[in-house]
N, C-alpha and C positions, 0 to 999 in steps of 0.2 A: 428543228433544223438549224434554226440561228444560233442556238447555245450551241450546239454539236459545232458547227462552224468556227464560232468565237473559241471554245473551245482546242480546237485542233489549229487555229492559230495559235494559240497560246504556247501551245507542245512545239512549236516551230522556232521560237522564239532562241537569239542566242543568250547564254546564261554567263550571266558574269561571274567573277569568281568571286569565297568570300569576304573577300580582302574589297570588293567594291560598295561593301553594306554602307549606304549614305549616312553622316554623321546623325542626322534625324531620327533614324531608327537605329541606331547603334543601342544596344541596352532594352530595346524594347522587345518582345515577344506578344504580350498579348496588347490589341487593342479593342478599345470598347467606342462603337461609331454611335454617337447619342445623332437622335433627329427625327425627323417628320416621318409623313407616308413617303418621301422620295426616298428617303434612306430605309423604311421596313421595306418596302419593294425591291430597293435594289439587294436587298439578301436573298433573293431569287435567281435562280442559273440565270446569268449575264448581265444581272445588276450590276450596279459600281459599287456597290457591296462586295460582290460576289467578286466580281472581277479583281478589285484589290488584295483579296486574300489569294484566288488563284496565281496571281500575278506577283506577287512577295513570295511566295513557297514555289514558284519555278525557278524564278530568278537568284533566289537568295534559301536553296533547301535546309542549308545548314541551322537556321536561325529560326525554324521551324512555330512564324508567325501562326497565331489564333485571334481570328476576327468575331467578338460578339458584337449583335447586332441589336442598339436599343433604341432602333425609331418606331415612335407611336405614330400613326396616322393623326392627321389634326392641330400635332403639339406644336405648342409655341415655348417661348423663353420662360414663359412664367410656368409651364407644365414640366416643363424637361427642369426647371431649377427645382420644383419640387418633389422631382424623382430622381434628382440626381445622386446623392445618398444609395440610394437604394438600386438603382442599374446603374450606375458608375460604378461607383468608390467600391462598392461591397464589392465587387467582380475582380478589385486588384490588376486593374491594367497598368500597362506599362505607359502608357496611352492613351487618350481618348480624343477623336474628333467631334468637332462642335458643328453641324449642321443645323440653322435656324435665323429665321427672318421671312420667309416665302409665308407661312400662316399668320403673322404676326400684323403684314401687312394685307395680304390678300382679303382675312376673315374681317377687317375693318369695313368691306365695300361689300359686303355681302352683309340682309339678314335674314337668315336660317328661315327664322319663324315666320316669316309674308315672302319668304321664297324671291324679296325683290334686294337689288342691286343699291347701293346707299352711292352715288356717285362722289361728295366729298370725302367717303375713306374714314368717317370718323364713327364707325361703328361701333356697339359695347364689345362687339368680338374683337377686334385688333389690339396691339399691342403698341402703349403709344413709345416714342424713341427713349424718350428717359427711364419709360420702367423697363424698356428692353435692356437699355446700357447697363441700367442695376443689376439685372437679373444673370447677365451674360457674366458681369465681372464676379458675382457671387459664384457662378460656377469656376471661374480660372481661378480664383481665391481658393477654392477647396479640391482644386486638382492638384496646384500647386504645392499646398499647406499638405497632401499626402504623396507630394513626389511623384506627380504623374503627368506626363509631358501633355503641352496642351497645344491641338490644331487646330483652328478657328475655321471652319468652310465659309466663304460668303454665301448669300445664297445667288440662287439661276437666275430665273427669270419668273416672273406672273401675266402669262398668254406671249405668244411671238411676234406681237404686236409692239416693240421695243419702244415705241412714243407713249404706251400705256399710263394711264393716269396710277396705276399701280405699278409699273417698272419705274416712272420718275421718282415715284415714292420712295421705291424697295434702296433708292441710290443713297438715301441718308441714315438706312440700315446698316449698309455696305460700308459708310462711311464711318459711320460708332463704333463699327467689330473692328475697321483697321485700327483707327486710335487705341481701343484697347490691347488691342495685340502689339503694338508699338509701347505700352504702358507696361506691361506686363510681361513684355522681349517674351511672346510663343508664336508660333508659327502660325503665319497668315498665309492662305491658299483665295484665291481669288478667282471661285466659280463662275461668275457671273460673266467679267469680260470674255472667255470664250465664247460665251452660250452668243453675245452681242456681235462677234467678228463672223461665227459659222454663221449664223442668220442674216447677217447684213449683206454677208457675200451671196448668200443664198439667194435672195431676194434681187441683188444686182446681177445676180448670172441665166438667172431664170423670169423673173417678173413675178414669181408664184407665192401668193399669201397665205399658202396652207403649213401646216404644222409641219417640221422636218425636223426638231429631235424631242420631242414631246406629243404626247397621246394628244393632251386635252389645252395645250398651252401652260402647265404644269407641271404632269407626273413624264416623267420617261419612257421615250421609248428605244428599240435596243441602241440606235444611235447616241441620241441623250447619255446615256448612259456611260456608254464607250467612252463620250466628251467629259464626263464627270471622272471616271475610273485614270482617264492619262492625266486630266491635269491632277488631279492627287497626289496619284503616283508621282506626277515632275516634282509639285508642290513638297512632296519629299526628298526630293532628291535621286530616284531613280532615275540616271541617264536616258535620253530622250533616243538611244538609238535603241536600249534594249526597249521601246515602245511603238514601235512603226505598227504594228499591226493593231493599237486601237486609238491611234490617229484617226478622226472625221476630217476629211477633205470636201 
């Protein structure tokens, strides 16, 4: 019933004309979304996967965008650089967004195998900043080196608990992907501080500690989502009136 909904908003929606395709995507048609299980999930009806591709082919028909979708659940910087070759580049996008830092940080506090919580963060599963920073810039090096535009996602959040010893973390993840994307002049989208503004106000309007755009303080839920799919879209340059309808208030 929410897809069906989202959806039939979307059909509502005014359509600009194609004289409004933002310089961002001018030249593009196919994009390849590299990323975690937030990004394989959201290529599910009403994902921000999903929602992006539905959302570029209403607005912009003529230019008859194709979104592949190469998030693994799990992956970090050092995963997605070593499949990057092979789900990027081979696919020939026009395109590609770079979603990662949420595993990188998170699986540091966690370990797997005793099921228990590592509270300093410095787990063998994380990914520590420097070999993030390597790893991220090897991927904008061979996006660029084959002519293929590159969007940087920051990442969300880690629990909605925004004091989290894992969101203070996640902020100097946050901080390397902008440097490089300043380094490298591509385009930087800035996940995170939404996810910080919706939940802050949440919290002062309600008093309520529970999840409101996240399942588990992580993966998405249809809200999350929606919150991910508009800022993209702005973060591209889609006019923020053709967006009212997946605005989180």
């Amino acid at each position: 019933m929410i897809t069906a909904c989202i959806a039939g908003l979307l059909t509502t929606m005014s359509l600009p004309t194609a004289g409004d395709l933002p310089k961002a995507l001018q030249g593009v048609r196919r994009i390849v979304t590299l990323g975690d299980s937030i990004t394989e999930g959201g290529g599910q009806p009403g994902g921000y996967v999903w929602l992006l591709g539905q959302t570029l082919n209403r607005l912009y028909p003529d230019q008859k965008f194709e979104i592949v979708n190469a998030g693994i659940s799990g992956h970090k910087a050092t995963d997605m650089q070593a499949r990057f070759q092979r789900d990027v580049l081979d696919r020939k996008p026009d395109m590609v967004t770079i979603s990662v830092g949420v595993n990188d940080v998170w699986h540091g506090y966690f370990d797997f195998s005793a099921g228990k919580r590592i509270p300093d963060g410095d787990g063998p599963n994380g990914v520590p900043i420097p070999l993030y920073r390597q790893k991220l810039a090897e991927m904008i090096e061979a996006a660029q080196k084959a002519n293929v535009k590159v969007a940087l996602l920051a990442p969300t959040i880690i629990y909605e608990d925004l004091n989290s010893a894992e969101n203070r973390r996640l902020s100097g993840y946050i901080a390397a992907m902008r440097e490089l994307a300043a380094k490298y002049r591509c385009l930087f989208v800035d996940m995170n501080a939404p996810f910080h503004r919706v939940i802050s106000a949440r919290r002062k309007q309600t008093g309520s500690t529970e999840n409101f755009l996240t399942t588990d303080g992580v993966h998405m839920n249809p809200l999350g989502n929606r919150l991910m799919a508009y800022t993209l879209l702005r973060g591209l340059g889609v006019p923020e009136r053709s967006l009212n309808d997946l605005k989180v208030r």
